[in-house]
N, C-alpha and C positions, 0 to 999 in steps of 0.2 A: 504494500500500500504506500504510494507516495506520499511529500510528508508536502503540505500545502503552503507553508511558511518557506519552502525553498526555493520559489521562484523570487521570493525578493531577495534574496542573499546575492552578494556582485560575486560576481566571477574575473574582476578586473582589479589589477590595485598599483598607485602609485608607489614609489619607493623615494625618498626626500635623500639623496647620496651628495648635494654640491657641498656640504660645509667646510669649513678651513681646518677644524678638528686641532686646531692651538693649540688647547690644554692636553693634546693626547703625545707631543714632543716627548722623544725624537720619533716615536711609532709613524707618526704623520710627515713623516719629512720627504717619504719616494714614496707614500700611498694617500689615497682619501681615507678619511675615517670608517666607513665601512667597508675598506678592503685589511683594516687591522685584524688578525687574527685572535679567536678567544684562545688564551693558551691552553694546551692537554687537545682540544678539537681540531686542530688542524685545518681548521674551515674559517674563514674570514666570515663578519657581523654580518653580511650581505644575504651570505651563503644559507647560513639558518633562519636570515628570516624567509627569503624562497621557497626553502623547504617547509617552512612553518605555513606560506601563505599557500603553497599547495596541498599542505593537508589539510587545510581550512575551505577547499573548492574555486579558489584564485587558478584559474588558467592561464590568464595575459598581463604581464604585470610591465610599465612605464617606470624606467629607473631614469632620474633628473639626475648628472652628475654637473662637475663646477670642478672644484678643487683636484688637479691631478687627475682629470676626466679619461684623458688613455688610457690611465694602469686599468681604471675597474671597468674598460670599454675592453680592454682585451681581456682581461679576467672573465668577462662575463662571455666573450666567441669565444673560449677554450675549455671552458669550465661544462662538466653535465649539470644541464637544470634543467629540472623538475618543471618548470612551464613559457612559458615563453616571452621572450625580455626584449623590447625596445628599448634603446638610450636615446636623450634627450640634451642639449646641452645650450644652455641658456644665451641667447648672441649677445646678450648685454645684463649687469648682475639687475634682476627683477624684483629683489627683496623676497618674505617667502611668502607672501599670498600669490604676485605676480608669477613666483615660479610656481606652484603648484597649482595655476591658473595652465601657464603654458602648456606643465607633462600632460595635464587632462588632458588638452586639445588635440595629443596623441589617442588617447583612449580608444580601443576597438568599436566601443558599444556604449557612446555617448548619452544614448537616452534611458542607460541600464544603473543600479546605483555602484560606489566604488568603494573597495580601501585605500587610505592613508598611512602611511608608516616613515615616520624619522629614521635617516637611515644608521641611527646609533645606538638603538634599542633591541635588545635583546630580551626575548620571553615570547611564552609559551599559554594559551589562554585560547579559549573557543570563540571566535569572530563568527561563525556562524550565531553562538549565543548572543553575542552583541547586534548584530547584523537584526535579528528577529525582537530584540528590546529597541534596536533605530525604529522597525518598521511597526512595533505597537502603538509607540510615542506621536505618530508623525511625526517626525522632524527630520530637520533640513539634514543636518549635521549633527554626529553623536560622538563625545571625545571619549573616549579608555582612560581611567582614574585611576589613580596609583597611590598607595601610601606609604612613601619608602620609609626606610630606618637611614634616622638621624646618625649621622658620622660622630656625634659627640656621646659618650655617658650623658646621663641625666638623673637630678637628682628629684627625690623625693620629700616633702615637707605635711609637719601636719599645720592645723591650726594654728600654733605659738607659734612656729619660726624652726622648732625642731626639726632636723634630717631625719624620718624613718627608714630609707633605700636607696639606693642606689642601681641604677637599672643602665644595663648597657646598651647602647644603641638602637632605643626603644623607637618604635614605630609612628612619625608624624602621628599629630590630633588631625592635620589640613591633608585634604587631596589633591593629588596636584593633577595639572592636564600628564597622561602617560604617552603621548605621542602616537597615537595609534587612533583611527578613526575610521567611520560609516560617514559618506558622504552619498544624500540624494543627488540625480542628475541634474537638477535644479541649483545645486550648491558652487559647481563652476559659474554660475553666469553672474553669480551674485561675489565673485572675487576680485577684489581690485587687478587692473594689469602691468602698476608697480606699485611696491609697499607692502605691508604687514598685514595679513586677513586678521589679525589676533588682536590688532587695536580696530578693524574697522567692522567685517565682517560678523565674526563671532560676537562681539558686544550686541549689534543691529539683533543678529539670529537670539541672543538671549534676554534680549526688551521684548521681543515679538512671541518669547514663548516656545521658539522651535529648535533651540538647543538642548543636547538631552548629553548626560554625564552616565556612561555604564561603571561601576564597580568593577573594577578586574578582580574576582573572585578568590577569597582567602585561599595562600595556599599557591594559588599561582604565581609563577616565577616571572619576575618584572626587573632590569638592571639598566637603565639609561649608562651607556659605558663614553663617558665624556672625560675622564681622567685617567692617569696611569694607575692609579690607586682602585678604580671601578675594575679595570680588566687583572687583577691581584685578586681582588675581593669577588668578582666572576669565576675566579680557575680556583679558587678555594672549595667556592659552594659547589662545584662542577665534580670537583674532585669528593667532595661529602656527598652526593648522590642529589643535590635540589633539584 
């Protein structure tokens, strides 16, 4: 029996690969930030998310590159993937609603809805489950929520001032946007074609009601790898089975 909620699920997704990846030196220095390797996998940040977006039912997927665009333009014509990859490469920097205005404009099935993915985020989480909460919601656009653990200890107080604990690297109170996204077809037109969807875009979508925030469900594995300390603290928990 078919399942009826499957025809709204994209089958298309972008991939966000131009950033400068600064903070990821000297890793970044002869590659883009998602062609850094997670260590112990042997597969570059790219690589798994591919694999991820094809077990998720993504067939055709728009990778925007920028920074060191060769390396992950030839990585991607040598590399087996799992579905099937156009590159993208910006004629002038667009900011990032502009660019991820542009890679749509690639998209196979423009009147179909799509993912979005930063290309520096690594995790493992059901986009079909997201994909079917975008399409309960109506909404335009739905972000993946995240509540990472704080880099610092944290301490604990009661009422007087007293310390009762001490808790390590305890998990944000706030959620943050996870980088990862359901976009209706409707959602490119409404994109600036230079500057930031994130001040202009997304604000507009969330006055009107039709931005929707999914939970990445406890338990699931969520790492924005934007530091040399993030891809450490990746190949730990890789290495502990997370």
């Amino acid at each position: 029996m078919s399942d009826p909620s499957a025809a709204s699920r994209p089958v298309q997704a972008v991939v966000l690969a131009g950033g400068q990846g600064s903070r990821l030196r000297p890793y970044t220095d002869d590659r883009p930030k998602p062609m850094v390797e997670i260590p112990g996998t042997g597969t570059p940040i790219i690589g798994h998310q591919l694999s991820w977006l094809a077990d998720e039912g993504v067939t055709d997927v728009v990778v925007s590159c920028g920074h060191l665009a060769e390396v992950l333009q030839k990585w991607l014509e040598t590399a087996e993937l799992p579905v099937s990859v156009t590159t993208v490469v910006e004629p002038e920097p667009l900011g990032r609603g502009g660019g991820l205005k542009y890679a749509a404009a690639h998209l196979p099935h423009p009147d179909q809805p799509w993912y979005a993915t930063n290309g520096d985020i690594w995790t493992r989480f059901s986009l079909r489950d997201m994909a079917d909460f975008h399409a309960e919601r109506d909404a335009v656009a739905t972000l993946a929520l995240a509540r990472p653990r704080l880099p610092w200890g944290a301490v604990q107080t009661d009422g007087f001032g007293r310390i009762t604990d001490f808790i390590e690297a305890p998990p944000s109170t706030f959620e943050i946007n996870a980088g990862v996204y359901v976009f209706s077809p409707e959602f490119a037109g409404l994109l600036p074609h230079r500057g930031d969807h994130e001040r202009t875009t997304f604000p507009h979508l969330a006055r009107e009601r039709r931005l929707a925030g999914f939970t990445i469900p406890q338990g699931s594995y969520w790492r924005a790898i934007d530091t040399a300390k993030d891809l450490t603290e990746a190949a730990k928990e890789l290495a502990a089975g997370r």
